[in-house]
DOMIBA-365116 format. One line per 8 residues: for each residue x, y, z of C-alpha. Coordinates in steps of 0.001 Angstrom, whole numbers, plus 524288, in hexadecimal, padded with zeros to 5 digits. Layout:
X Y Z  ... .
END
This chain:
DB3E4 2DFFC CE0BB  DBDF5 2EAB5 CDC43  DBCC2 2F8E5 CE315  DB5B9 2FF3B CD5AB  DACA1 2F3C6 CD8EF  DA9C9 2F7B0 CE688  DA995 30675 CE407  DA04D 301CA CD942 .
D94ED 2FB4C CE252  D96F1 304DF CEBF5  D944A 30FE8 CE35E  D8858 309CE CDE71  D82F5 305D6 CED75  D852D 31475 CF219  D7F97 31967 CE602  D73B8 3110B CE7DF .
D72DD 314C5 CF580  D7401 321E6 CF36A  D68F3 32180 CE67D  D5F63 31AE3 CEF9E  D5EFC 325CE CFA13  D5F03 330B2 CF1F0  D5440 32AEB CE7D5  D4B15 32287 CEF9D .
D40B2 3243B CE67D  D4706 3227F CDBCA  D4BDC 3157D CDD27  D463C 310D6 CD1CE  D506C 31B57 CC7EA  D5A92 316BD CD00D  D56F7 307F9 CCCE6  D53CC 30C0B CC054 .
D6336 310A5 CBFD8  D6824 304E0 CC44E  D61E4 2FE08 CB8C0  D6636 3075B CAF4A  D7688 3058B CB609  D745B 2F55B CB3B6  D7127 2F95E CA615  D7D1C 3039B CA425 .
D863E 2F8CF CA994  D82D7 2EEAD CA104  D8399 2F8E3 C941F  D9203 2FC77 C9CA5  D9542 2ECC2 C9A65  D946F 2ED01 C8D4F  D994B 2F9FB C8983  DA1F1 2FEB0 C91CA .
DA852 2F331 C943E  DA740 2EBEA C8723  DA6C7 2F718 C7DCC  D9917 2F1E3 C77B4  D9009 2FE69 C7344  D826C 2FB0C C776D  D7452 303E3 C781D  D6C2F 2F833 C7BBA .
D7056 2F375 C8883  D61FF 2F6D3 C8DBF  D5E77 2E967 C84BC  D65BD 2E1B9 C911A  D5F8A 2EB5B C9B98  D52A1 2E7E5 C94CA  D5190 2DB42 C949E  D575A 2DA5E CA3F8 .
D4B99 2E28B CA624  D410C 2DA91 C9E64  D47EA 2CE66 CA282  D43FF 2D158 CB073  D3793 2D5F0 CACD1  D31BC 2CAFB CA348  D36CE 2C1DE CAF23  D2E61 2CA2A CB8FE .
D237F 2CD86 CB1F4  D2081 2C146 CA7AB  D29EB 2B5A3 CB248  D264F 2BAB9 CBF54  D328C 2BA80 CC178  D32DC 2C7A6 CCB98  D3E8C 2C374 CD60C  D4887 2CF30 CD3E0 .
D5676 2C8C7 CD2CA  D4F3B 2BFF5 CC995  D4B8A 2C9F3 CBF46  D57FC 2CF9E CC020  D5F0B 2C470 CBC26  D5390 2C224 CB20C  D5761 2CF71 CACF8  D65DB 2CC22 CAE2A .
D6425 2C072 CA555  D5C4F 2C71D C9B84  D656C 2D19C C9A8A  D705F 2C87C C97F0  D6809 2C1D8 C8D83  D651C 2CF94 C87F1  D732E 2D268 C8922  D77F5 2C4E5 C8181 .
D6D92 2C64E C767A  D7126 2D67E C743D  D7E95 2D440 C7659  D80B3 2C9E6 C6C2F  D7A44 2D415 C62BC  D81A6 2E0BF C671C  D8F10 2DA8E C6690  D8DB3 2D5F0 C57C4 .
D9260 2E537 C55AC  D9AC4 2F06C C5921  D99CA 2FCED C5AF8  D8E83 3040C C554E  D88D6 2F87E C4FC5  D898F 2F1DF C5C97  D8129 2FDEB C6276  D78C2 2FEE2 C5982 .
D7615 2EFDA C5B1B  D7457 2F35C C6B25  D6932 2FC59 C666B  D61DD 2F26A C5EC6  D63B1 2E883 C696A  D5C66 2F263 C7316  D511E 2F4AC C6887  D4FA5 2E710 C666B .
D4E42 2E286 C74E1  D4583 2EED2 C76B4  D3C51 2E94B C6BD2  D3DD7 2DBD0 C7124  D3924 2DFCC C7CC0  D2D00 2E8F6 C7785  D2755 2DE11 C6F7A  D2847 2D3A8 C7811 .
D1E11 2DABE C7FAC  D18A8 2CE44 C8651  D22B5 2CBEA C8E61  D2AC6 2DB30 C91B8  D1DF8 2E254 C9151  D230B 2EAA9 C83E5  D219A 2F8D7 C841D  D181F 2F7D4 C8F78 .
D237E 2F238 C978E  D245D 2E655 CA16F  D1E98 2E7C4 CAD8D  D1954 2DDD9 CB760  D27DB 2DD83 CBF04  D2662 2DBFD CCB85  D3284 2D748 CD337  D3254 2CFC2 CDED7 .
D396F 2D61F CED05  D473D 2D44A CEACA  D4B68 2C87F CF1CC  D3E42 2C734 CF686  D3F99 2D375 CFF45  D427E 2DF37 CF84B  D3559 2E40E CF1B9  D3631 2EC14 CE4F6 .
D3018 2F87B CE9E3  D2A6A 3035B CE538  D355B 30C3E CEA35  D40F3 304D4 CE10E  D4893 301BF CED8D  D4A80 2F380 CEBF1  D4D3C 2F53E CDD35  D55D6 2FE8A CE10F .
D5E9B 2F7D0 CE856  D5D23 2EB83 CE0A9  D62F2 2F3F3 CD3DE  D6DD8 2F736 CDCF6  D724C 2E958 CE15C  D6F2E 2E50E CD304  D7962 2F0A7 CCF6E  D841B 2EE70 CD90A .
D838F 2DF8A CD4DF  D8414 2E420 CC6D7  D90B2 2EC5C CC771  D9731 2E372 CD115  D972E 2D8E8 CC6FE  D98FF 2E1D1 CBA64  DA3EC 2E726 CC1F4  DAB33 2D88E CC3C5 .
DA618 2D6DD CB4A9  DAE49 2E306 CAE90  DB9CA 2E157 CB7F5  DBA4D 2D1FD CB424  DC1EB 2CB21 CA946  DB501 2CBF2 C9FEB  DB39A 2DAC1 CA460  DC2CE 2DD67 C9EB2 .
DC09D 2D482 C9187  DB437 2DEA7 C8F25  DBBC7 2E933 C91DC  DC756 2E3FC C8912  DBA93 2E181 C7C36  DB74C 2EFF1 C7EB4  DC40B 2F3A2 C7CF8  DCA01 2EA8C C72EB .
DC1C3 2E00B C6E46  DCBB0 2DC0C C630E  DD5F0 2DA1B C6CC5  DCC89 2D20B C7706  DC72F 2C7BF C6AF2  DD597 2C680 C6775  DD9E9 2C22E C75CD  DCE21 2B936 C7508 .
DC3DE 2BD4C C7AC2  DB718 2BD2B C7575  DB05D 2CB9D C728F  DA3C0 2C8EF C6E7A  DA051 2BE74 C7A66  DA653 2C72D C8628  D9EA7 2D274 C8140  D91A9 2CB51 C808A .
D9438 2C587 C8DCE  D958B 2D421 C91B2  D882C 2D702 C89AD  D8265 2CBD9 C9157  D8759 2D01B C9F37  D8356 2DDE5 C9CA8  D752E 2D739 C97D2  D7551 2D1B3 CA702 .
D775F 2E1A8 CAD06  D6EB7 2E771 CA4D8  D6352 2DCC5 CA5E1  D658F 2DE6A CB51C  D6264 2ECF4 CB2A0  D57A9 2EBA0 CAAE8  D5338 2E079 CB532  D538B 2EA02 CC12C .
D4BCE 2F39A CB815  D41F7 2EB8C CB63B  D400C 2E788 CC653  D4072 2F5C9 CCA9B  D3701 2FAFC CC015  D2EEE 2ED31 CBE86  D2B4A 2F0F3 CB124  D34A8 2EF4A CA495 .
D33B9 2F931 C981D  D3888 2F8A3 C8C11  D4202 3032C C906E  D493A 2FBC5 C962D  D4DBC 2F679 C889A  D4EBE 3028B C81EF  D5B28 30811 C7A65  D5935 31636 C82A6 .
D5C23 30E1A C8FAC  D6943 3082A C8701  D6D2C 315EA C83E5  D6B1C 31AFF C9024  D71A2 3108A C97EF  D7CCA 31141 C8E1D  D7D35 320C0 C8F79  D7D86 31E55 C9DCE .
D89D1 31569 C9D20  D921F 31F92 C94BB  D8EB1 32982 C9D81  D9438 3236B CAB3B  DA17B 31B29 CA316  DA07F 30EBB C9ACF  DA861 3027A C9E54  DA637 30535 CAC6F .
D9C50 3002B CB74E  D9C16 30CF9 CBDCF  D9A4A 31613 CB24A  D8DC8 30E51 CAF89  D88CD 30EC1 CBC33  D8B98 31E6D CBC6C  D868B 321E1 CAE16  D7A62 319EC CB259 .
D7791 32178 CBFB6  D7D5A 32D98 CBA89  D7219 32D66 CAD40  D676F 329F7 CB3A1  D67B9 3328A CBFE7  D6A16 33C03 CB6A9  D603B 33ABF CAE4A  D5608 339CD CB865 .
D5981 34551 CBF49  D5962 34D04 CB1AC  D4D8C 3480E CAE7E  D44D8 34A56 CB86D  D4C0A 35809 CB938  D499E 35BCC CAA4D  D4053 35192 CA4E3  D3FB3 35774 C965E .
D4EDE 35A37 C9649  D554B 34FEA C9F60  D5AB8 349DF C921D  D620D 354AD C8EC4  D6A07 35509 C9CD4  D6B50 3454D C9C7A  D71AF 34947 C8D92  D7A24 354ED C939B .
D7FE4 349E8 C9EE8  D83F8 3407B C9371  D89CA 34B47 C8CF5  D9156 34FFF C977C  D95EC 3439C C9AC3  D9AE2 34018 C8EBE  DA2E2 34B97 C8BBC  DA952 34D86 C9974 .
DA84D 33DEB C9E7D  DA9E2 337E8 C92A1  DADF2 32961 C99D9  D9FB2 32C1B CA163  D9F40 32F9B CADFA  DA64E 324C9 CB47D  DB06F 323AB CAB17  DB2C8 32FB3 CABB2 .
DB534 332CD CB970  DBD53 32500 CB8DF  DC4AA 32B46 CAF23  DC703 339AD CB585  DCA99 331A6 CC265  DD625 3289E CBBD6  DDBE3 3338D CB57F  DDCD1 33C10 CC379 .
DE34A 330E4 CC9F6  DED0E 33002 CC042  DF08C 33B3D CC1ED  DF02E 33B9C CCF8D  DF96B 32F3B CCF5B .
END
């Protein structure tokens, strides 16, 4: 692995580390983070490295989520690493199905059609009652120890740390995935899509294999969601989440691992600590912070220290 790769997974362990001292009891908003990140890296895939404008993403995250769930709660199917790849799988169907359906347009059309896709899944999901529980939610999950050791305790250690390895293992391979051959031909469609068809390549089927692979992150989000709170809401498929996550991504830098991973931690700390500061005005200071950002980081945080960072070594060279 490259150095940004290292610097990457080191960040995250010491940042994990550090969270799980200073919050002990509050493990499960830390988890709860780490779900949300999975989510704003998958929404990254597609838009900030493939240009696609999407507000449904949570459609993916959903179904990882109820995927788990319906194979806990209806299967018996409760062994951990199991029900994440359950909610891996689902979110790559999710991701194949919505993705075929976003990409038929461009541009406002093709957000507009991410919106529907997110309403439809959410009433999907509400009327097949039977089976996700509906607006009364899925509950009944209850996970086995983690390799037959690790109990799921009250406490939100082992989920914990399970969110981090699941994270690390994420951005290791997402990290080979935009630095690799397929990565750059994404890249090159975001930037020129004419030019890519003309040299060959085909648009439409690299950015649904994109869709798909960002299906697989977010279902593993929405997966670990559903084994650290055992119970599944319709929330989780709602077009607030989609905004949210999407609002979260702009604020730490599109088309880059790190900027996702800092607009996520960087939002919901926030908004937390706002919140339970001001709990009839913590909107408005949430609103302020996206304001700020845009006018004086305008690349998102990341980007934008990137950017201020290139420009004083050149000069300094």
């Amino acid at each position: 692995m490259e150095i940004g790769g290292l610097v990457g997974v080191a960040a995250i362990i010491v940042v994990a580390i550090i969270g799980y001292f200073l919050f002990p009891s509050n493990l499960a908003l830390l988890t709860r983070i780490i779900s949300t990140a999975l989510l704003v890296l998958s929404i990254d895939l597609v838009t900030g490295y493939c240009g696609i404008a999407t507000l449904g993403h949570a459609a993916l995250f959903g179904a990882g989520a109820y995927g788990a769930g319906i194979a806990a709660a209806h299967f018996g199917i409760t062994e951990p690493l199991t029900m994440t790849l359950i909610g891996a799988a689902a979110g790559a169907v999710a991701g194949l199905v919505s993705g075929a359906i976003v990409l038929r347009a461009h541009g406002l059309s093709q957000l507009v059609l991410s919106i529907a896709v997110i309403h439809l899944f959410h009433e999907a999901a509400n009327k097949a009652s039977g089976w996700t529980g509906g607006s009364d939610g899925l509950a009944d999950i209850m996970p086995d120890a983690l390799l037959g050791v690790f109990e799921f305790d009250l406490w939100g250690q082992t989920a914990y740390i399970y969110g981090v390895v699941l994270l690390l293992v994420v951005f290791v391979l997402l990290r080979m995935l935009v630095r690799s051959p397929f990565g750059m031909l994404c890249r090159g469609i975001k930037e020129d899509p004419i030019r890519v068809h003309a040299m060959g390549a085909s648009v439409n089927s690299t950015l649904l294999k994109m869709y798909v692979i960002s299906g697989m992150v977010a279902g593993v989000g929405g997966a670990l969601n559903a084994i650290s709170t055992q119970v599944v809401g319709l929330d989780s498929l709602s077009f607030t989440l989609s905004a949210e996550a999407l609002v979260m991504l702009v604020l730490g830098g599109t088309g880059s691992l790190f900027g996702a991973l800092i607009g996520t931690v960087t939002f919901m700390w926030f908004e937390d600590l706002v919140s339970a500061a001001n709990p009839f005005h913590w909107l408005t200071m949430v609103g302020a912070l996206l304001i700020a950002v845009v006018l004086f980081a305008p690349r998102g945080l990341y980007g934008t220290a990137q950017h201020l960072f290139s420009r004083r070594k050149e000069r300094s060279a």
